[in-house]
C-alpha positions as CSV (number, residue, x, y, z in Angstrom):
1,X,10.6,-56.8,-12.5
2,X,11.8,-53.7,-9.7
3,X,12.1,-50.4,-10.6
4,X,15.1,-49.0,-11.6
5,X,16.2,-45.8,-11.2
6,X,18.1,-44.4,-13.8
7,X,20.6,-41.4,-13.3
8,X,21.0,-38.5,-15.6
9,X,23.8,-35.9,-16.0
10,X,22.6,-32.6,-17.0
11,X,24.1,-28.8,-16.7
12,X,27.0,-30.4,-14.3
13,X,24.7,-32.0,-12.0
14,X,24.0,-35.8,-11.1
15,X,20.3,-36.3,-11.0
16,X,18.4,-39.6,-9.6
17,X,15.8,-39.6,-11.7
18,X,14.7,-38.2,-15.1
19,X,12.0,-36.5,-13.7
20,X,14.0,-34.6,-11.4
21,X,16.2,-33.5,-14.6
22,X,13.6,-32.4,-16.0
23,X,12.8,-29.9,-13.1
24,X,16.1,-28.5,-13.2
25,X,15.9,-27.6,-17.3
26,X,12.3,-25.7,-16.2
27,X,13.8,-23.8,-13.2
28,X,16.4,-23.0,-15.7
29,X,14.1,-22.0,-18.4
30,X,12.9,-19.7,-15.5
31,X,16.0,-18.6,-14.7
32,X,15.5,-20.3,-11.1
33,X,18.8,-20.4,-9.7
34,X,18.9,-23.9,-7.6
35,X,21.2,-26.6,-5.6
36,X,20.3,-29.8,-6.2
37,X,21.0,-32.0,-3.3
38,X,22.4,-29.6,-1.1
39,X,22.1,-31.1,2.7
40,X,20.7,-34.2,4.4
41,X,18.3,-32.8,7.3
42,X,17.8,-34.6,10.6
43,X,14.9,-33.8,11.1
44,X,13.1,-34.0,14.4
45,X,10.4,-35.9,15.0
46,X,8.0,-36.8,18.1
47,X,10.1,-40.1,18.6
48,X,13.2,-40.1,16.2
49,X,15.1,-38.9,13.8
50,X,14.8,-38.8,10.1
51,X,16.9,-38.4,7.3
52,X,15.7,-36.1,4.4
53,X,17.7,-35.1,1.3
54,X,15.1,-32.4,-0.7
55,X,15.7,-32.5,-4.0
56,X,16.2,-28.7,-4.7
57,X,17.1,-25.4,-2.5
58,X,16.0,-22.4,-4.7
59,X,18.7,-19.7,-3.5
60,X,16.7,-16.7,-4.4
61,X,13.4,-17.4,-3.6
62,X,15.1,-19.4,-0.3
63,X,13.0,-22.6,-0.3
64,X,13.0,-25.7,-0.9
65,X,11.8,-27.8,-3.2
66,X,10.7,-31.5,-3.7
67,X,9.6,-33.5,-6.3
68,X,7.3,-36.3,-6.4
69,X,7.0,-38.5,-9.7
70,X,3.3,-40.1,-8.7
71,X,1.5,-38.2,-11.8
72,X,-1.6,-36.3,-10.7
73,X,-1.6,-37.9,-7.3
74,X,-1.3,-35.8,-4.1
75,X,1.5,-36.2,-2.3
76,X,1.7,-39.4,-0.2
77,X,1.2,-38.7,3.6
78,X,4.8,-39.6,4.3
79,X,5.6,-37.0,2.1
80,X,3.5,-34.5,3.2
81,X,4.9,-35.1,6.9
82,X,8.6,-34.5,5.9
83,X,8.2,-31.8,4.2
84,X,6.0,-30.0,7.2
85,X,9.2,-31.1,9.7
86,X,11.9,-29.4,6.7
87,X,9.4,-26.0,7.0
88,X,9.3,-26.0,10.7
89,X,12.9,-27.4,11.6
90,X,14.5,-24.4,9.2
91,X,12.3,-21.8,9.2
92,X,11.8,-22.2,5.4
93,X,9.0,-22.5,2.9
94,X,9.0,-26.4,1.5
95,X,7.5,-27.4,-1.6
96,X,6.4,-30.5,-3.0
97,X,5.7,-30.2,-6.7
98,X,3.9,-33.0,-8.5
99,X,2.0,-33.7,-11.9
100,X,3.3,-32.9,-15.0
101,X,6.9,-31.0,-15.6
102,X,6.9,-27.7,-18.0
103,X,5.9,-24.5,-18.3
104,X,2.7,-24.4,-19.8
105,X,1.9,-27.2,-16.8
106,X,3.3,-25.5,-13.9
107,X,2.1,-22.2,-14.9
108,X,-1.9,-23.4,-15.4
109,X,-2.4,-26.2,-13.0
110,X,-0.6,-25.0,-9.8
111,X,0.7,-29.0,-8.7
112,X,2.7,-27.4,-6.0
113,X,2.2,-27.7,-2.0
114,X,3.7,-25.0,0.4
115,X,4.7,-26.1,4.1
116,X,5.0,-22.4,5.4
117,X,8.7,-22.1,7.0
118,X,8.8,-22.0,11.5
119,X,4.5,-23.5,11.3
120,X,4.7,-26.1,8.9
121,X,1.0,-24.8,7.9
122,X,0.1,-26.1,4.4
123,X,-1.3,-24.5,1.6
124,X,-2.1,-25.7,-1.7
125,X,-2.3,-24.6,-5.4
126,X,0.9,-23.1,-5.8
127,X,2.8,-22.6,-8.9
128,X,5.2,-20.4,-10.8
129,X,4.6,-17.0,-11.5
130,X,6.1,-14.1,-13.8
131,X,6.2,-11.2,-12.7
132,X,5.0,-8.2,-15.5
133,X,7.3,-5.8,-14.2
134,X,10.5,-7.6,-13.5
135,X,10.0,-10.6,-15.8
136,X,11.7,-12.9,-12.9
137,X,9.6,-15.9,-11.9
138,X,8.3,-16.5,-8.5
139,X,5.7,-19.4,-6.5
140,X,2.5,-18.2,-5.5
141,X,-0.8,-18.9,-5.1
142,X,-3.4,-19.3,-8.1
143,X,-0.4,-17.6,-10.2
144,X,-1.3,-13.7,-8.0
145,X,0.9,-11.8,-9.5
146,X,0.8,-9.5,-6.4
147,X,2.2,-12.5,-4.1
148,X,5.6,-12.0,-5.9
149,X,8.0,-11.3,-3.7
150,X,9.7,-8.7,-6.1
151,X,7.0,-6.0,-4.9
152,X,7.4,-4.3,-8.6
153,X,3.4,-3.5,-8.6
154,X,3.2,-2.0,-4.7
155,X,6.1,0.2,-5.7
156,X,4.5,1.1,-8.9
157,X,1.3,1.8,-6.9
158,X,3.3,4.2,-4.5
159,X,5.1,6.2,-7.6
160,X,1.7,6.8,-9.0
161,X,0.5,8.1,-6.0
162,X,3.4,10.7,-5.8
């Protein structure tokens, strides 16, 4: 018997797939502010053209974000090759989360990729991250608070110093 996708409504939004619902409750639970579907890419490759539709564009944190409902697996190669073109054709960090969905996941087991935006360089063991000082939630490696892009703990360092 094939697959069926099911659709699911949630917070105004359309969704393809349960899993992907359950993203968006997380990043709102995070207070993530997000687009779901936003633009089809064409995205260049050595040969062609392909069509990609991410799954998420996180306004403030300005990335994108995919997700993958293959449990623990890595992402598949295809995968991993489309979201490298996304980073490099718009300058953009891409993210391919995978695993289990919710906090107490996301926040210990760092299932996220990162396709560094203009180099398409990857990175792994990514996840989300609160920042002490601010309380707003960020991606970054090994959950290092000090790779949040908020800078509350440099500026703290420099008013100490004064």
């Amino acid at each position: 018997m094939p697959y069926r996708v099911r659709t699911v409504h949630y917070d105004g939004w359309k969704f393809r797939s349960m899993t992907e619902a359950r993203w968006a409750i997380l990043l709102d639970t995070l207070n993530i502010d997000y687009m779901y579907e936003m633009n089809t890419f064409m995205l260049q490759d050595e040969n062609k053209h392909i069509c990609y539709l991410p799954d998420f564009y996180l306004t403030d944190l300005k990335c994108f974000l995919e997700i993958k409902n293959n449990g623990k697996h890595e992402p598949l190669p295809e995968e991993q090759y489309k979201a490298k073109l996304l980073a490099i054709d718009t300058e953009k960090d891409a993210y391919i989360a995978f695993g289990k969905v919710g906090i107490k996941d996301q926040l210990k087991y760092g299932s996220m990729w990162k396709w560094t935006g203009k180099t398409g360089e990857l990175d792994t063991h990514y996840s989300f991250t609160q920042c002490p000082t601010c309380l707003k939630f960020y991606i970054t490696k090994h959950g290092n608070i000090h790779d949040c892009t908020c800078y509350c703990e440099k500026k703290e360092k420099v008013q100490e110093e004064k």
